[in-house]
Biopython code that builds the backbone (N, CA, C, O; Angstrom):
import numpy as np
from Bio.PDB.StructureBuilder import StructureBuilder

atoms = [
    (1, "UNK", "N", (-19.875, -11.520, 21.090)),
    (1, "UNK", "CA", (-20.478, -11.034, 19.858)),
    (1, "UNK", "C", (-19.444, -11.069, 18.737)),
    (1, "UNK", "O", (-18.228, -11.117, 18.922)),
    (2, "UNK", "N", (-20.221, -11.032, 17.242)),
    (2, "UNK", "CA", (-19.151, -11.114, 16.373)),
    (2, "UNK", "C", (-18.703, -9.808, 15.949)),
    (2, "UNK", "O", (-19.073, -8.767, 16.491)),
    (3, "UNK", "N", (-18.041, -9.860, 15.142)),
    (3, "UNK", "CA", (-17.986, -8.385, 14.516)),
    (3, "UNK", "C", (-17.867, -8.319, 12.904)),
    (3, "UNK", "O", (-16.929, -8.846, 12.304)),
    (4, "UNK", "N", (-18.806, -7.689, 12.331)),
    (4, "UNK", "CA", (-18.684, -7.438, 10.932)),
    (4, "UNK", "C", (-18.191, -5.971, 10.351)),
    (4, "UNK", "O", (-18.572, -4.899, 10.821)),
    (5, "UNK", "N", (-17.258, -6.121, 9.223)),
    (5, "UNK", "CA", (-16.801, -4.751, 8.697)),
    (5, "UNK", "C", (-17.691, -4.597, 7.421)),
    (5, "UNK", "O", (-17.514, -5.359, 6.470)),
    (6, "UNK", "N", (-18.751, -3.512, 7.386)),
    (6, "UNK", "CA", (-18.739, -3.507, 6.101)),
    (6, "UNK", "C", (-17.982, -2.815, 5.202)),
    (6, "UNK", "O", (-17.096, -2.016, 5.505)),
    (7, "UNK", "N", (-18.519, -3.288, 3.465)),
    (7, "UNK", "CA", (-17.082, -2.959, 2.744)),
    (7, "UNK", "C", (-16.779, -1.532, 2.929)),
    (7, "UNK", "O", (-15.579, -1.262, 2.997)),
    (8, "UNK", "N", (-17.808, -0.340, 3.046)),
    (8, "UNK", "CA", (-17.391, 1.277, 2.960)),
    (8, "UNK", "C", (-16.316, 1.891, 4.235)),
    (8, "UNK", "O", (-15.574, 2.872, 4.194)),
    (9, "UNK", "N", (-16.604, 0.707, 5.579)),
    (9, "UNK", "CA", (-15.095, 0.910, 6.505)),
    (9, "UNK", "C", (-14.511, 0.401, 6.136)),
    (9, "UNK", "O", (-13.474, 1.064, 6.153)),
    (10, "UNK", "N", (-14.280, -0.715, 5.596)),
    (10, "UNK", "CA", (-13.237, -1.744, 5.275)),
    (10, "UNK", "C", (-12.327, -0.802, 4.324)),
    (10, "UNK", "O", (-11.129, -0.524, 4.351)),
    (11, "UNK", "N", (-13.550, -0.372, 3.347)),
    (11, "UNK", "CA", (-12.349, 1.427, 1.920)),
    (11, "UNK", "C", (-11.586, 1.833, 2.801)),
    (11, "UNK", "O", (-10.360, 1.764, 2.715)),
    (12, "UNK", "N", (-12.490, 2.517, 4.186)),
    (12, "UNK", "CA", (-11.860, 3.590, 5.204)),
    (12, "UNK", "C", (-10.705, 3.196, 5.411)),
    (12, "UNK", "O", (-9.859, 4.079, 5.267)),
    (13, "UNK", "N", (-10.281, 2.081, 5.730)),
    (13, "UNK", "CA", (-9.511, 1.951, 6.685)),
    (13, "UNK", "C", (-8.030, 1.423, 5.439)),
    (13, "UNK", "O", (-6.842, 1.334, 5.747)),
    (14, "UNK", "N", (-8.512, 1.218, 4.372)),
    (14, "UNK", "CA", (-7.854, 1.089, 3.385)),
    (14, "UNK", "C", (-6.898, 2.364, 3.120)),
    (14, "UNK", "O", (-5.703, 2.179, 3.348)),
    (15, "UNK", "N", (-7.355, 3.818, 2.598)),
    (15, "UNK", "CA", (-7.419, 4.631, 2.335)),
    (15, "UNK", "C", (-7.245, 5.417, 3.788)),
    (15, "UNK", "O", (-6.353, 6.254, 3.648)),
    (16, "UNK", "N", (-7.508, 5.428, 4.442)),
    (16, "UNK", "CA", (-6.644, 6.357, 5.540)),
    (16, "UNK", "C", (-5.488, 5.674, 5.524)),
    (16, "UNK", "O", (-4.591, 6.462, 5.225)),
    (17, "UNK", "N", (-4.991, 4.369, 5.738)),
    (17, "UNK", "CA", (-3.594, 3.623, 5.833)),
    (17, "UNK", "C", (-2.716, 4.277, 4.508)),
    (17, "UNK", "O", (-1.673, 4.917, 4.649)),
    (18, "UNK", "N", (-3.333, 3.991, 3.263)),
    (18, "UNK", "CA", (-2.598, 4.876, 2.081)),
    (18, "UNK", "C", (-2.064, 6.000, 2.436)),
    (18, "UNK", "O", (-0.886, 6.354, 2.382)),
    (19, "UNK", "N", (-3.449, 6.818, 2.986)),
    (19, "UNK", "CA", (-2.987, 8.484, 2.998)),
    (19, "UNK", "C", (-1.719, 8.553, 3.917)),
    (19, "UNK", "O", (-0.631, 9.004, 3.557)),
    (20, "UNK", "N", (-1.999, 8.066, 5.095)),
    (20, "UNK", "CA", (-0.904, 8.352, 6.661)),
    (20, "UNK", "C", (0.423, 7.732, 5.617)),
    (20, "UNK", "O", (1.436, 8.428, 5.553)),
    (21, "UNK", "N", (0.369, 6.456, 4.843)),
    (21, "UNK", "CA", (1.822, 5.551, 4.494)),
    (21, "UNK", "C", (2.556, 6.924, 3.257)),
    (21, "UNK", "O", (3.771, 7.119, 3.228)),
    (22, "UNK", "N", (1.854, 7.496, 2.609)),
    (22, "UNK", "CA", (2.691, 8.064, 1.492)),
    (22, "UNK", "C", (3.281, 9.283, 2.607)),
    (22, "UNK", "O", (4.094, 9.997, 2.020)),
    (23, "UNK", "N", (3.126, 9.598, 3.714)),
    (23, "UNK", "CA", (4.032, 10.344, 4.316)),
    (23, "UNK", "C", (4.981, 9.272, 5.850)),
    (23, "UNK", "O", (6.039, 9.614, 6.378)),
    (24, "UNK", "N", (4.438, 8.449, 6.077)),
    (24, "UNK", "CA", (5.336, 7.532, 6.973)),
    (24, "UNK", "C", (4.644, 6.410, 7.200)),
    (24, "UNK", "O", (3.752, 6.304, 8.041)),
    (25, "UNK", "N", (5.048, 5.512, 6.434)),
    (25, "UNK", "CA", (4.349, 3.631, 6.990)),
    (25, "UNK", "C", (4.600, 3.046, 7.744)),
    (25, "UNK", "O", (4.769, 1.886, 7.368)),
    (26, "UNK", "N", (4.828, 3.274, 9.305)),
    (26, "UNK", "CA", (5.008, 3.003, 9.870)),
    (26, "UNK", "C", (4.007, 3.632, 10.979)),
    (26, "UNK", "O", (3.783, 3.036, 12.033)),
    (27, "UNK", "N", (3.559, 4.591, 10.735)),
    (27, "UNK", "CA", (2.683, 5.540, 11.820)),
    (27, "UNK", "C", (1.146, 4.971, 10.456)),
    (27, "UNK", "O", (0.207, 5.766, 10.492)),
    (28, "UNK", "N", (1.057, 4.409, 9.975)),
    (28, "UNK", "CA", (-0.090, 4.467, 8.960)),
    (28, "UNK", "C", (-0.435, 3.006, 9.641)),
    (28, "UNK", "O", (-1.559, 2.616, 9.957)),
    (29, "UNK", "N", (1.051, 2.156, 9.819)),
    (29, "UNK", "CA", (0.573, 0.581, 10.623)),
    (29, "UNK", "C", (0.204, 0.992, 11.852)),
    (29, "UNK", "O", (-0.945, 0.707, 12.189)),
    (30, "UNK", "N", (0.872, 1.580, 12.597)),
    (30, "UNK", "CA", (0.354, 1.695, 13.767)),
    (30, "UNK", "C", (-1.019, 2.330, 14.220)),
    (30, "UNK", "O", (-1.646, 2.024, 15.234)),
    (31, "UNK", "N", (-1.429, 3.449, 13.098)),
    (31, "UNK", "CA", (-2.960, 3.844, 13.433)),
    (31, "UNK", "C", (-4.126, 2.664, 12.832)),
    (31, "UNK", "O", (-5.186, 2.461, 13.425)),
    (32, "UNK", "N", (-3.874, 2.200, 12.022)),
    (32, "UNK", "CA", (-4.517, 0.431, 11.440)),
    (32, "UNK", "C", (-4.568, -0.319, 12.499)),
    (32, "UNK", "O", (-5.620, -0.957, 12.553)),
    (33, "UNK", "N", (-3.834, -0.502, 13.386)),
    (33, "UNK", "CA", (-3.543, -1.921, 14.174)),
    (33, "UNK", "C", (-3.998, -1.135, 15.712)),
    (33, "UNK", "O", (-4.567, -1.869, 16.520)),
    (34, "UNK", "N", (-3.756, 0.334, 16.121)),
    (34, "UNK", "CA", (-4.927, 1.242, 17.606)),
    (34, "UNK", "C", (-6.428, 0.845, 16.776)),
    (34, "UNK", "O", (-7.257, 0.156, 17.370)),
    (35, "UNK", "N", (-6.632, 1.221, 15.705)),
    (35, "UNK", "CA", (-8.309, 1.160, 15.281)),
    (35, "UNK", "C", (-8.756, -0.185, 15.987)),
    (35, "UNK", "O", (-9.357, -0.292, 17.056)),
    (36, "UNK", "N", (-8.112, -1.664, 14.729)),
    (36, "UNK", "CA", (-8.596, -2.641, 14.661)),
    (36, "UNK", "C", (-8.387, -3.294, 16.398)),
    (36, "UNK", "O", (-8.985, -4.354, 16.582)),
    (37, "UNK", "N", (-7.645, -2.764, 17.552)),
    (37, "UNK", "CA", (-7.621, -3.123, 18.587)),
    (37, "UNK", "C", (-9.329, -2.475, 19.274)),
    (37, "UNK", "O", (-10.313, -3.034, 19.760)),
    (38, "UNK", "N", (-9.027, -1.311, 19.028)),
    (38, "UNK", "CA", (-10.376, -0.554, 19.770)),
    (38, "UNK", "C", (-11.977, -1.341, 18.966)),
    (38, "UNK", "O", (-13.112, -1.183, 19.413)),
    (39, "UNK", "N", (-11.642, -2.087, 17.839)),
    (39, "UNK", "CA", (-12.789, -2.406, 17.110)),
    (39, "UNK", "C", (-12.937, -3.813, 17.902)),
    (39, "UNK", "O", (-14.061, -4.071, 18.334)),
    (40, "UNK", "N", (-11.926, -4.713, 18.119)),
    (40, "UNK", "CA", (-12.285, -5.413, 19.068)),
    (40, "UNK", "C", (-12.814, -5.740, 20.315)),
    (40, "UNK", "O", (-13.280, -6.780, 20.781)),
    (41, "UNK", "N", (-12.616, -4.481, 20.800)),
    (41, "UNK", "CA", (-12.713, -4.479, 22.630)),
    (41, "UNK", "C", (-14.339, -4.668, 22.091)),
    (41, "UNK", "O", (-14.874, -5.659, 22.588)),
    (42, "UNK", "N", (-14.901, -4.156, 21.484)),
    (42, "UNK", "CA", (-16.308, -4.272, 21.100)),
    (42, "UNK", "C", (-17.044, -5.173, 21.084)),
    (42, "UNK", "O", (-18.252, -4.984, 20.936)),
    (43, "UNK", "N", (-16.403, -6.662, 21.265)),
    (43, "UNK", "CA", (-17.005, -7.914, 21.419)),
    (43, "UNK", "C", (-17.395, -8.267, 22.240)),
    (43, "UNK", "O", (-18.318, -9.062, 22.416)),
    (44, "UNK", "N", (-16.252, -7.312, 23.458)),
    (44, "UNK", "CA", (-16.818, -7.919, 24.743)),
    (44, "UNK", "C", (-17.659, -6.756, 25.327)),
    (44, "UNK", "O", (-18.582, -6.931, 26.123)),
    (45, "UNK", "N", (-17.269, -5.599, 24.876)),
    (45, "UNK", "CA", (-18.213, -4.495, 25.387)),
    (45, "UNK", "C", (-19.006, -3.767, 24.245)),
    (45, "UNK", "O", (-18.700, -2.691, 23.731)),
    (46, "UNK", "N", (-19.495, -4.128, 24.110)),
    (46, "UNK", "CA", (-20.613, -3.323, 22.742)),
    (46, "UNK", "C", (-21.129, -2.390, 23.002)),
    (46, "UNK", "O", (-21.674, -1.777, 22.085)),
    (47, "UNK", "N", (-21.191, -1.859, 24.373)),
    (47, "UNK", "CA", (-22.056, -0.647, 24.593)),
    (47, "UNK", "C", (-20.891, 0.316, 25.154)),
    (47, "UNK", "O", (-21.090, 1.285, 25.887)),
    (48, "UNK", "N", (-19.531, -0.162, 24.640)),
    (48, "UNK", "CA", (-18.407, 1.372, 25.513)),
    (48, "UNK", "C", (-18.394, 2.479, 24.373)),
    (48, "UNK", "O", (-17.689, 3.463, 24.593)),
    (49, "UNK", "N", (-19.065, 2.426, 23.236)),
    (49, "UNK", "CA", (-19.044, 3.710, 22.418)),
    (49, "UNK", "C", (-20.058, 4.558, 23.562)),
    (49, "UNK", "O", (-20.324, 4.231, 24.718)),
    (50, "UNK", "N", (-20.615, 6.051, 22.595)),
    (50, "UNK", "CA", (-21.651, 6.855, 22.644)),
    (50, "UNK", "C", (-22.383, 6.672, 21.767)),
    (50, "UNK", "O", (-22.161, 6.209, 20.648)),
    (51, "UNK", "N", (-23.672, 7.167, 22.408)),
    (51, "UNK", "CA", (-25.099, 7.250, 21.726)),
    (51, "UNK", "C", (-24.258, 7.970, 19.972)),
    (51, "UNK", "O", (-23.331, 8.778, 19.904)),
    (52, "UNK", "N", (-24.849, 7.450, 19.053)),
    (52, "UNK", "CA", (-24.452, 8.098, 17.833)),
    (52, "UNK", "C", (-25.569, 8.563, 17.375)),
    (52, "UNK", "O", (-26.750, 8.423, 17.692)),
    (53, "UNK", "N", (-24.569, 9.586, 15.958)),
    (53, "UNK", "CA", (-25.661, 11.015, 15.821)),
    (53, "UNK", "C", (-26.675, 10.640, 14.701)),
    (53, "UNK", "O", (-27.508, 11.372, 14.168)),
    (54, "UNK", "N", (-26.316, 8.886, 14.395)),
    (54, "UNK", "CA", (-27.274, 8.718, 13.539)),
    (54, "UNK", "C", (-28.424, 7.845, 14.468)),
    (54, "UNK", "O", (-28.134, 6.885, 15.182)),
    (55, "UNK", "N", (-29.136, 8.140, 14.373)),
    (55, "UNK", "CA", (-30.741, 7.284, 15.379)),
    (55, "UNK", "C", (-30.142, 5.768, 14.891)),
    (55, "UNK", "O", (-29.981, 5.409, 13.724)),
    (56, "UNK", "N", (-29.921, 5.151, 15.859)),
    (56, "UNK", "CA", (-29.763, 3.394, 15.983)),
    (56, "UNK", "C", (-28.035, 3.287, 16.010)),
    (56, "UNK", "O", (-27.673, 2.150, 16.311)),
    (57, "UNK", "N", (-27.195, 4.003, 15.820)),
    (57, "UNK", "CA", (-26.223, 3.690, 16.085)),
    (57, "UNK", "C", (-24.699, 4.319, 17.062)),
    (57, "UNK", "O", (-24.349, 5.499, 17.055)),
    (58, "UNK", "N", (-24.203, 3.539, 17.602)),
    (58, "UNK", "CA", (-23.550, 4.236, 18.190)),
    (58, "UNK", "C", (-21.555, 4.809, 17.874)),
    (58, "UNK", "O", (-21.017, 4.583, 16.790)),
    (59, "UNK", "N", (-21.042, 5.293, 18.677)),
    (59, "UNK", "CA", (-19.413, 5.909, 17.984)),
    (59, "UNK", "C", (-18.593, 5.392, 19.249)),
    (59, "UNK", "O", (-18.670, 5.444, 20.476)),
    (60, "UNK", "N", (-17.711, 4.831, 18.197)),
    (60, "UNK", "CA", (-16.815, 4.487, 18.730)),
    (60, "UNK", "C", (-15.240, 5.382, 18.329)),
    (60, "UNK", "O", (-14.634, 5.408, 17.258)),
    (61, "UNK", "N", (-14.991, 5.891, 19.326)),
    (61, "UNK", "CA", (-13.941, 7.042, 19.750)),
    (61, "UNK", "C", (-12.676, 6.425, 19.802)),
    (61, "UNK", "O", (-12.536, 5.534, 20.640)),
    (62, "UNK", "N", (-11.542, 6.779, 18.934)),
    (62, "UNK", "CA", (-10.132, 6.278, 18.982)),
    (62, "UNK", "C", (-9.477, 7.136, 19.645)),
    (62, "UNK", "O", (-9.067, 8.146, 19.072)),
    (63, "UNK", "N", (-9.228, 6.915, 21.044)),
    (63, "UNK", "CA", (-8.322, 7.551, 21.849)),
    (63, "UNK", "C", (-7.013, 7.676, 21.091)),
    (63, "UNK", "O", (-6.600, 6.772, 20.365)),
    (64, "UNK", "N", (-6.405, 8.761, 21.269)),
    (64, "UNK", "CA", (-5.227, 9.736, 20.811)),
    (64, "UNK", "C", (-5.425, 9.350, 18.942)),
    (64, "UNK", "O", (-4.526, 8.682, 18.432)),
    (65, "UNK", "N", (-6.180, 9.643, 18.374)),
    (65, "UNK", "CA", (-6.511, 9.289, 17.064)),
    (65, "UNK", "C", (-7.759, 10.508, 16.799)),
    (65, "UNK", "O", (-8.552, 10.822, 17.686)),
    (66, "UNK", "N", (-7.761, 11.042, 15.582)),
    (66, "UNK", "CA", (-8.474, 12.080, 14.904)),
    (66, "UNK", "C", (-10.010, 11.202, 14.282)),
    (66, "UNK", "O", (-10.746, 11.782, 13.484)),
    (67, "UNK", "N", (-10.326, 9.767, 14.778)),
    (67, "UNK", "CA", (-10.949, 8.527, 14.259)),
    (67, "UNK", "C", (-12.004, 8.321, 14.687)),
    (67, "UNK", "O", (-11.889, 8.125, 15.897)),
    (68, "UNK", "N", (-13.146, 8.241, 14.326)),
    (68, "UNK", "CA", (-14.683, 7.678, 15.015)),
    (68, "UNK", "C", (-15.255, 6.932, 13.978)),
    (68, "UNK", "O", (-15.338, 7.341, 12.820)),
    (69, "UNK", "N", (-15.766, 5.523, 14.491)),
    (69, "UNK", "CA", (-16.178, 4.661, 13.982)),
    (69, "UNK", "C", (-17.454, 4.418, 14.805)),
    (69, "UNK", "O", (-17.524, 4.143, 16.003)),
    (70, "UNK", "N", (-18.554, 4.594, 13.823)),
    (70, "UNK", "CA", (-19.859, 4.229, 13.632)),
    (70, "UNK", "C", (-19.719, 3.169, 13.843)),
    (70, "UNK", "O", (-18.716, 2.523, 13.540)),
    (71, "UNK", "N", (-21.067, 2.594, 14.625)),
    (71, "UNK", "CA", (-20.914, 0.992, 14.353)),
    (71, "UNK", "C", (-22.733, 0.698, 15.019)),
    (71, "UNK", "O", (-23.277, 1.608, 15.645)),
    (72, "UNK", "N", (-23.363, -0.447, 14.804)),
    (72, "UNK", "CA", (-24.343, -0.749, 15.186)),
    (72, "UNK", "C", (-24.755, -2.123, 15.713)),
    (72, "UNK", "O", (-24.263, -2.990, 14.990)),
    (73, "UNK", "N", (-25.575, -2.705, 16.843)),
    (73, "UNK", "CA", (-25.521, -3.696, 17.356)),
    (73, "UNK", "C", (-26.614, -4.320, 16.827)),
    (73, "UNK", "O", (-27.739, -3.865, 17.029)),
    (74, "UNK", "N", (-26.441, -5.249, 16.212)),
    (74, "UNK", "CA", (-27.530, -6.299, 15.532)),
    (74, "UNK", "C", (-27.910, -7.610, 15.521)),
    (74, "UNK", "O", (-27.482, -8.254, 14.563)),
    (75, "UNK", "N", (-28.742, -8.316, 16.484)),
    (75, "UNK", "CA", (-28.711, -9.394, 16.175)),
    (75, "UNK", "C", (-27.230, -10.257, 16.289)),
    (75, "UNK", "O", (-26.561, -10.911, 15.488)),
    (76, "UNK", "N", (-27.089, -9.865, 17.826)),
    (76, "UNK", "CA", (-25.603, -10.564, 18.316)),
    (76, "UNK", "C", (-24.169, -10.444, 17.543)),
    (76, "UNK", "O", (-23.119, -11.055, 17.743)),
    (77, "UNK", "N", (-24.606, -9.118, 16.289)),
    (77, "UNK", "CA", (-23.496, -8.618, 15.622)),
    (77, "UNK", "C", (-22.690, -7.535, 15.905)),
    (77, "UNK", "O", (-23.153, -7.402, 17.038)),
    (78, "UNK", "N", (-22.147, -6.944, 15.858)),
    (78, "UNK", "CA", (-21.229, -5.688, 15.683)),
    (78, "UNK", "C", (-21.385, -5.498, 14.305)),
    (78, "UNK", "O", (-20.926, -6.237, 13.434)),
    (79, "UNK", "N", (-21.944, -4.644, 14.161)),
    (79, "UNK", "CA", (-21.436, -4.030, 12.761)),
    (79, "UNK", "C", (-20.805, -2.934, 12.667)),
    (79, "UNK", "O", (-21.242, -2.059, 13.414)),
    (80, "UNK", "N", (-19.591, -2.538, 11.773)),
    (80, "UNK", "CA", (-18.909, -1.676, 11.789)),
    (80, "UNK", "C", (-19.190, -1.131, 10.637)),
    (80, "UNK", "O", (-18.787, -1.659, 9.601)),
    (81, "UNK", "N", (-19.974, 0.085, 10.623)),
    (81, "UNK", "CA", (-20.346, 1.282, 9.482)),
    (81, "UNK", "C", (-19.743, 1.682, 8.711)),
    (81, "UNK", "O", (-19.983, 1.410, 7.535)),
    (82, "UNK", "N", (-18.281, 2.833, 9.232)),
    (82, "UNK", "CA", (-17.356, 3.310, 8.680)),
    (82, "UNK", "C", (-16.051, 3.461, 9.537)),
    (82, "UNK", "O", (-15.676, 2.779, 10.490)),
    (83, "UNK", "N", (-15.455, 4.560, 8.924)),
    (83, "UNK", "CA", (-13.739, 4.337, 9.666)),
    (83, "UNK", "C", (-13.620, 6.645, 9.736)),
    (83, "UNK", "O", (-12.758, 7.210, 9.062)),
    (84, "UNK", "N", (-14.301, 7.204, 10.342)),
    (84, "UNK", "CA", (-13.961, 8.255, 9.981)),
    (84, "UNK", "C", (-13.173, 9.364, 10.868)),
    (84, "UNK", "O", (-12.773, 9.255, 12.027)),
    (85, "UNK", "N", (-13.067, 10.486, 9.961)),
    (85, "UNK", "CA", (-12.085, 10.823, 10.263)),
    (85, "UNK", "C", (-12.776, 12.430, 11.130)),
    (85, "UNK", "O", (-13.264, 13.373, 10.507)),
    (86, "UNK", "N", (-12.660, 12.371, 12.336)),
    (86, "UNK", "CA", (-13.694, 13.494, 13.109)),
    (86, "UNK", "C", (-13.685, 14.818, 12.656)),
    (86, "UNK", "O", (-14.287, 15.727, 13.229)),
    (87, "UNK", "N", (-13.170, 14.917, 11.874)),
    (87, "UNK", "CA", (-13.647, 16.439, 11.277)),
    (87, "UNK", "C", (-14.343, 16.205, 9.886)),
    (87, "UNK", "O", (-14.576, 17.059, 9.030)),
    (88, "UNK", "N", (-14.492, 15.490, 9.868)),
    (88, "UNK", "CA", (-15.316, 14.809, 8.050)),
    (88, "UNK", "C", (-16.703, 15.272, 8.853)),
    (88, "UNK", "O", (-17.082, 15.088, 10.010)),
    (89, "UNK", "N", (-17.319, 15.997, 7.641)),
    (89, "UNK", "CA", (-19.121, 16.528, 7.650)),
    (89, "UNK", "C", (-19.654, 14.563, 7.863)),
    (89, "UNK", "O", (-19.365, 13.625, 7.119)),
    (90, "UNK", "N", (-20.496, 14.559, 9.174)),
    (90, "UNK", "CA", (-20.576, 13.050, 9.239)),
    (90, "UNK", "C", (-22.348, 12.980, 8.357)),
    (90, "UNK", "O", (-23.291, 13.767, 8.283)),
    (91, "UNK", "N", (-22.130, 11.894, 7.941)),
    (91, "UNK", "CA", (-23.044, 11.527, 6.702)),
    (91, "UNK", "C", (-24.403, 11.413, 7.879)),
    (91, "UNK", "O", (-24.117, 11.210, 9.059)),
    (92, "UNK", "N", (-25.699, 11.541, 7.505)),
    (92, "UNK", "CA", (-27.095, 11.835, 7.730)),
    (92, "UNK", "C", (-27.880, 10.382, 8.210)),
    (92, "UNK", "O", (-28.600, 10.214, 9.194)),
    (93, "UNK", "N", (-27.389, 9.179, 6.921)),
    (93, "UNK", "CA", (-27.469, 7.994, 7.377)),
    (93, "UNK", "C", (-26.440, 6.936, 6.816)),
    (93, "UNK", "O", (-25.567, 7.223, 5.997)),
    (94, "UNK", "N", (-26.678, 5.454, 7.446)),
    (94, "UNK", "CA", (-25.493, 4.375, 6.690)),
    (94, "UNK", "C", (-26.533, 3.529, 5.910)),
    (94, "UNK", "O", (-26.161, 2.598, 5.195)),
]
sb = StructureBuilder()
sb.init_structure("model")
sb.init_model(0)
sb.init_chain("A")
sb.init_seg("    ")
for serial, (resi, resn, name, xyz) in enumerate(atoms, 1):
    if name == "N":
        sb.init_residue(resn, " ", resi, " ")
    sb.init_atom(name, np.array(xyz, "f"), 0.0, 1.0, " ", f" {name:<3s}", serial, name[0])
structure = sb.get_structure()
């Protein structure tokens, strides 16, 4: 399967890297580069998230990371929702 980012994770992942780099860029690359690994495994396994809390999509969980990424299976796609951060009030729909 492929995988698509749309642009509002693509911000996420922008903007969490900012936030983590203005206190150490080096731990800001390394949580960028655990995400975009765990966003991959997704190609070959699309169904290792959980049921998500929005109806049709499911979460994908960043082991040792504060991180859950929405994402939804479409038409032999991955789509990737957002980039968030697990204590963020999670939004109703994408």
């Amino acid at each position: 399967m492929r995988i698509r980012w749309f642009k509002d994770a693509l911000l996420d992942l922008i903007e969490l890297r900012k936030y983590i780099g203005n206190d150490n860029s080096h731990a800001a690359q390394d949580v960028a580069i655990s995400i975009l690994s765990h966003v991959e495994q997704l190609a070959e396994h699309p169904a290792m998230g959980r049921t998500g809390r929005v109806e049709g999509t499911r979460e994908l969980v960043i082991s040792g990371l504060p991180y859950i990424i929405p994402y939804r299976v479409k038409n032999n796609t991955i789509e990737i929702l957002r980039v968030l951060h697990a204590a963020r009030k999670w939004p109703t729909k994408f």
